[in-house]
Legacy VTK file of the C-alpha trace (Angstrom):
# vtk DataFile Version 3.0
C-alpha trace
ASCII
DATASET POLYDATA
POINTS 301 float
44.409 103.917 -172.628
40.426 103.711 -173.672
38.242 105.522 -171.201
36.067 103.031 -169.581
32.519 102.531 -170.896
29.580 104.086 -168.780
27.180 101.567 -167.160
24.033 101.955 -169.038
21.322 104.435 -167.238
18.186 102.422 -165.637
15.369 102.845 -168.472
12.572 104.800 -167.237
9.036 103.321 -167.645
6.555 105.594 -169.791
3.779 107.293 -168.344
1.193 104.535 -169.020
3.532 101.700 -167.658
4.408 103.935 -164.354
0.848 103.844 -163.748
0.717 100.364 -163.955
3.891 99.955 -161.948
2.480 102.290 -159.307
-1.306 100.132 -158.660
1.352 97.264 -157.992
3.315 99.064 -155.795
0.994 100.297 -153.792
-1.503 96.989 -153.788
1.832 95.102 -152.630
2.113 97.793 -149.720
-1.308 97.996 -148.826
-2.313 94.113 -148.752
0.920 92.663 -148.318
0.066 90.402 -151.615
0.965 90.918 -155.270
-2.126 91.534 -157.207
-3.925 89.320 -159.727
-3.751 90.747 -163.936
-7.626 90.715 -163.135
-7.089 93.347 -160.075
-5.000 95.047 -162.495
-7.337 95.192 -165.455
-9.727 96.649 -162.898
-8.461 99.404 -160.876
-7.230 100.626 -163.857
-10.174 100.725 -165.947
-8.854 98.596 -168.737
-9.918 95.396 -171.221
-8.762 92.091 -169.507
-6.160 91.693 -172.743
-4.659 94.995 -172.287
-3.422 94.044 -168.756
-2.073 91.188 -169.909
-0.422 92.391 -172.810
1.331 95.239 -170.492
2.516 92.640 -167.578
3.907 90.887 -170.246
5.802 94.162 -171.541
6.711 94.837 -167.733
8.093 91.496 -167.260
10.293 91.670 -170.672
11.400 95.290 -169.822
12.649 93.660 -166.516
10.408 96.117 -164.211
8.727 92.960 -162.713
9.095 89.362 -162.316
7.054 86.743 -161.657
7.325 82.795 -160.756
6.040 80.646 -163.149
3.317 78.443 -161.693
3.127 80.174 -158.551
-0.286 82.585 -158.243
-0.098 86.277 -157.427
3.926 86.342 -157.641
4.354 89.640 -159.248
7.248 91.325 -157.882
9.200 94.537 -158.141
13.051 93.599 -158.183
14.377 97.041 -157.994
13.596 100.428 -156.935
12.317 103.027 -159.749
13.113 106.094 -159.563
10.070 108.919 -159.814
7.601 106.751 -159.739
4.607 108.489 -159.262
2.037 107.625 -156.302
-0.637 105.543 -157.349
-3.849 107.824 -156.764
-6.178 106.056 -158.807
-9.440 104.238 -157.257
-9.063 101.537 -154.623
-8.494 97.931 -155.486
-12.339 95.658 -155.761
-14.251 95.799 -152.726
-13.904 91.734 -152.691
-10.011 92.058 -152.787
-10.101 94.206 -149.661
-12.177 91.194 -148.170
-9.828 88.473 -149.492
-6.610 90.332 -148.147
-8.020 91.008 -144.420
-7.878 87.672 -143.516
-7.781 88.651 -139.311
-11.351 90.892 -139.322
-14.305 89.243 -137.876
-17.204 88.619 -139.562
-19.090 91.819 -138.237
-16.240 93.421 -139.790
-16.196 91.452 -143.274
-20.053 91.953 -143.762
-19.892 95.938 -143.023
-17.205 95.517 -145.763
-19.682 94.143 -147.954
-22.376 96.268 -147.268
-20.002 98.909 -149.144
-20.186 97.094 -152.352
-22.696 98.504 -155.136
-25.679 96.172 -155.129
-26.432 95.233 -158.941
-29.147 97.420 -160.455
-32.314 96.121 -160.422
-33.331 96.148 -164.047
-30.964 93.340 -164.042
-32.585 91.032 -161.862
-33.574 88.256 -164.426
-37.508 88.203 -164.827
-37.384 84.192 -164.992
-38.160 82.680 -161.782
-34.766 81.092 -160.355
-35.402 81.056 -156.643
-35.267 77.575 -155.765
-33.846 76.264 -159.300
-30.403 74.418 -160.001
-28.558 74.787 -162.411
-26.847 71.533 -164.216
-23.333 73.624 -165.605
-20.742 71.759 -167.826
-17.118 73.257 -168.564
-14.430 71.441 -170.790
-11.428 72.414 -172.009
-10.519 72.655 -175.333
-8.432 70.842 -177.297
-7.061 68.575 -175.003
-7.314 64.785 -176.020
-8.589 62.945 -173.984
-11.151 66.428 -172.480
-10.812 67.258 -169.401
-13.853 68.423 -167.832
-16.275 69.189 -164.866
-19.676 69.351 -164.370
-21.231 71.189 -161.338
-24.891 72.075 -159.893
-25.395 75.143 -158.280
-27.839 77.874 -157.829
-28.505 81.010 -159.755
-25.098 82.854 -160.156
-23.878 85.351 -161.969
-20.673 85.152 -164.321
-18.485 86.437 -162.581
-19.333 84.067 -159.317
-19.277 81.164 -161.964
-15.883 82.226 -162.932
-15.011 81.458 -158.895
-16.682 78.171 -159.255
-14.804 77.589 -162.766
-11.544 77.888 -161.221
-12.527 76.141 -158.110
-13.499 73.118 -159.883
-11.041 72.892 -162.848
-8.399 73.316 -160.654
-6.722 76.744 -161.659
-5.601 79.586 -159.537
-6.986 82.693 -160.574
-3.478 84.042 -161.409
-4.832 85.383 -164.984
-7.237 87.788 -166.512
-10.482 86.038 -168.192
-13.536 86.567 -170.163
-16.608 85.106 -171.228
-17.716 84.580 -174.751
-20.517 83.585 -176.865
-19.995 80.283 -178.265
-18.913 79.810 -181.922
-17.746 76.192 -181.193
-14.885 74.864 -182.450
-13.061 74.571 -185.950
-11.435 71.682 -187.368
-7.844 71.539 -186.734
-6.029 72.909 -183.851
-7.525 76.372 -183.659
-10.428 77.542 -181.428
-12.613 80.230 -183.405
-13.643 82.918 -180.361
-16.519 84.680 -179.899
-18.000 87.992 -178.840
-16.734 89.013 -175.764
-20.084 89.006 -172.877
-20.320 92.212 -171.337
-20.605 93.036 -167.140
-20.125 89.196 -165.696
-20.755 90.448 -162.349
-24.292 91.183 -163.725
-25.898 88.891 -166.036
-27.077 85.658 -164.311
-27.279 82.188 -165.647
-31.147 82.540 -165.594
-31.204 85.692 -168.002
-28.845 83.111 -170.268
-31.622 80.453 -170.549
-34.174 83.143 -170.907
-32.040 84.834 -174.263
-31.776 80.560 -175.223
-27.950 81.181 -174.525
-27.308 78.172 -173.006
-23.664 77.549 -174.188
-20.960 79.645 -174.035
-16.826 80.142 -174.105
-14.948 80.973 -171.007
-11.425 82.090 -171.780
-8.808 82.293 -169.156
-5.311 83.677 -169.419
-4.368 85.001 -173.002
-1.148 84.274 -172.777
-1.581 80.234 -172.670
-5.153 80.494 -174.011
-6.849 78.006 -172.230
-10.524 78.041 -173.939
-13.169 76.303 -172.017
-16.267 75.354 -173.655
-19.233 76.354 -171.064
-23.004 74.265 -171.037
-26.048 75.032 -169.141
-27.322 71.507 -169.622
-30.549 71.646 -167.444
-32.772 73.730 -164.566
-34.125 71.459 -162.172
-35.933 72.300 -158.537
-33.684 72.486 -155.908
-32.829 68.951 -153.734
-33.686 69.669 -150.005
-30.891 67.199 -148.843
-28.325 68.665 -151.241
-25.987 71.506 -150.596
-24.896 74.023 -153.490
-22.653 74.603 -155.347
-21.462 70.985 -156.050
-19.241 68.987 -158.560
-21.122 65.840 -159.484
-18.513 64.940 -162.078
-15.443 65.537 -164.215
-12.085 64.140 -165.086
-8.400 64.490 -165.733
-6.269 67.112 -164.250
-6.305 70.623 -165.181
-2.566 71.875 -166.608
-0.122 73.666 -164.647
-0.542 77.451 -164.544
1.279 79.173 -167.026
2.801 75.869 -168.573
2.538 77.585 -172.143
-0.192 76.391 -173.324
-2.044 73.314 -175.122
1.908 71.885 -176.119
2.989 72.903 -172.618
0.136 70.985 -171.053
1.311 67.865 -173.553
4.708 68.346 -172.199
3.598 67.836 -169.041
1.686 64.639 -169.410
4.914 63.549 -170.847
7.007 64.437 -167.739
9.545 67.023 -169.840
8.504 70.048 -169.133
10.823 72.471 -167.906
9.069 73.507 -164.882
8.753 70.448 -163.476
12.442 69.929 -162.807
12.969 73.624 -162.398
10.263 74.196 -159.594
10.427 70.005 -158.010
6.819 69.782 -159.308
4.710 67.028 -160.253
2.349 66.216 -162.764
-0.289 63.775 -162.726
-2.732 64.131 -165.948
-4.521 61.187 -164.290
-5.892 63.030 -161.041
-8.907 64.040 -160.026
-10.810 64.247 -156.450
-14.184 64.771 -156.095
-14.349 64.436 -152.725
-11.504 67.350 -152.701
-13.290 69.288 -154.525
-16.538 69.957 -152.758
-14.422 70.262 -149.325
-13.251 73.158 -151.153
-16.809 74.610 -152.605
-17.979 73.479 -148.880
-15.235 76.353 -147.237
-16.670 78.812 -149.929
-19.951 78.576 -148.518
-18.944 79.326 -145.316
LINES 1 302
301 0 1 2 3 4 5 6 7 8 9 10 11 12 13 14 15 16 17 18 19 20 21 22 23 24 25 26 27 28 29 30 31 32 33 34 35 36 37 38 39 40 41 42 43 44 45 46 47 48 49 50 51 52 53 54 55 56 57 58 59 60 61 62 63 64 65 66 67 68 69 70 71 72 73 74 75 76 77 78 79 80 81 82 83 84 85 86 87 88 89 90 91 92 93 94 95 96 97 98 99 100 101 102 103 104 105 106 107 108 109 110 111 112 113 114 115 116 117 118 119 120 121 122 123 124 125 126 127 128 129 130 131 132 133 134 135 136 137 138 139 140 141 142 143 144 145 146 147 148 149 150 151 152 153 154 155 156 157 158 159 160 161 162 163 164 165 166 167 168 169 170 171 172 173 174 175 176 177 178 179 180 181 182 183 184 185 186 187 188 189 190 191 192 193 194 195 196 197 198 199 200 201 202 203 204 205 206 207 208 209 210 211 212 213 214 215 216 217 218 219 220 221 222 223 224 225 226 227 228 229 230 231 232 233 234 235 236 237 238 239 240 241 242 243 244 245 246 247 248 249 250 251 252 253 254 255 256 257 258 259 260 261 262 263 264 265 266 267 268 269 270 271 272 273 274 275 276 277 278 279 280 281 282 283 284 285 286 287 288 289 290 291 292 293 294 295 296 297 298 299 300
């Protein structure tokens, strides 16, 4: 009679994908939420397409799963044996802020007095106290564009990447950067350019002092979604107005983590997988402005 076959022994991560697996682990523990690729890419000290890549390469190995669709979803199905502690630096400052939603505000802004102010030499020497900035953001390749357009004061990068998502309508679940503009080639294909270094730092005033007034914003490699970015005008500041605002736009942003520009056309169709899979609706028509600003209006409290 054959001797039964052995049941296959767990694979063991390698050493760069335990520490990976151990900033999750211990991110899920300490916040009680999974954490973002972006998180990722930053406690650990690495390029936003490196993270990516290696969630990926987690997910495939089967070490995590996540839901499509459904933001900060990353999950550990099983326990691993000998993983190490995580005992690398602490999540971002403004994650720590985001996840403790029960402190008061005495508590939040001691919080915040613990982030590193920027340094000074990159204050931008053009006068922007007072100015508004007119910002445009479409998204590539889609037919007909959908698009936004917002006002808002001086900001840097990375708080325009807030307002980006806020007012396209993503979810932050991805890793991004922002890119010099090369425009776009003819065909189907986006040509990409240079990636912009320290978006926490440079502000859109030090962009229309360098004459860089467009730019690319790419969020989540895997899908690609490549948003062309336009500083279209500085104007003085309207007293009656409150900032940030959307003052136009239209069409619906695709689904997170659809699978990119065919994905989104699948949706608009109504045969995409993950709407019957997930009881999810899709309406390429939509888009509130009035929903919008409620939501930039809770930012700025």
């Amino acid at each position: 009679m054959p001797a039964a076959k052995s049941s296959e022994p767990t694979p063991q991560p390698t050493k760069s994908q335990a520490r990976y697996l151990s900033f999750i682990v211990a991110y899920i523990d300490g916040y009680g939420e999974s954490p973002a690729e972006s998180d990722i890419a930053k406690a650990l000290s690495v390029s936003a397409p490196s993270a990516n890549a290696m969630v990926r390469k987690l997910e495939a190995l089967g070490f995590i799963t996540r839901e499509p669709g459904v933001p900060r979803s990353i999950a550990i199905p099983k326990a691993i044996p000998d993983l190490p502690r995580w005992r690398g630096k602490l999540p971002p400052r403004t994650v720590a802020i985001w996840a403790h939603k029960d402190l008061t505000k005495a508590q939040l802004r001691a919080i915040a007095s613990q982030i590193r102010p920027a340094n000074p030499r990159s204050v931008p020497s053009l006068p922007s106290i007072g100015n508004i900035f007119t910002v445009s953001m479409t998204l590539l390749l889609t037919d007909p564009k959908v698009w936004r357009r917002i006002e808002t004061p001086d900001v840097s990068l990375g708080r325009l990447h807030r307002l980006i998502q806020m007012t396209m309508g993503w979810r932050d679940e991805h890793c991004y950067q922002f890119l010099t503009s090369t425009g776009t080639s003819r065909g189907r294909r986006v040509k990409l350019g240079d990636e912009i270094p320290d978006a926490d730092r440079l502000m859109l005033s030090q962009l229309v002092e360098k004459k860089q007034k467009r730019l690319q914003y790419w969020y989540d490699f895997g899908d690609s979604w490549i948003h062309e970015i336009k500083i279209e005008k500085v104007a003085a500041m309207d007293s009656s107005a409150t900032y940030p605002r959307c003052i136009g736009g239209e069409l619906a942003c695709p689904l997170e983590s659809c699978g990119g520009i065919y994905g989104y056309y699948d949706c608009v169709e109504g045969d995409h997988w993950m709407l019957d899979e997930f009881d999810l609706e899709f309406d390429a028509e939509a888009f509130d402005i009035d929903a919008i600003n409620q939501k930039l209006s809770r930012r700025r409290k």
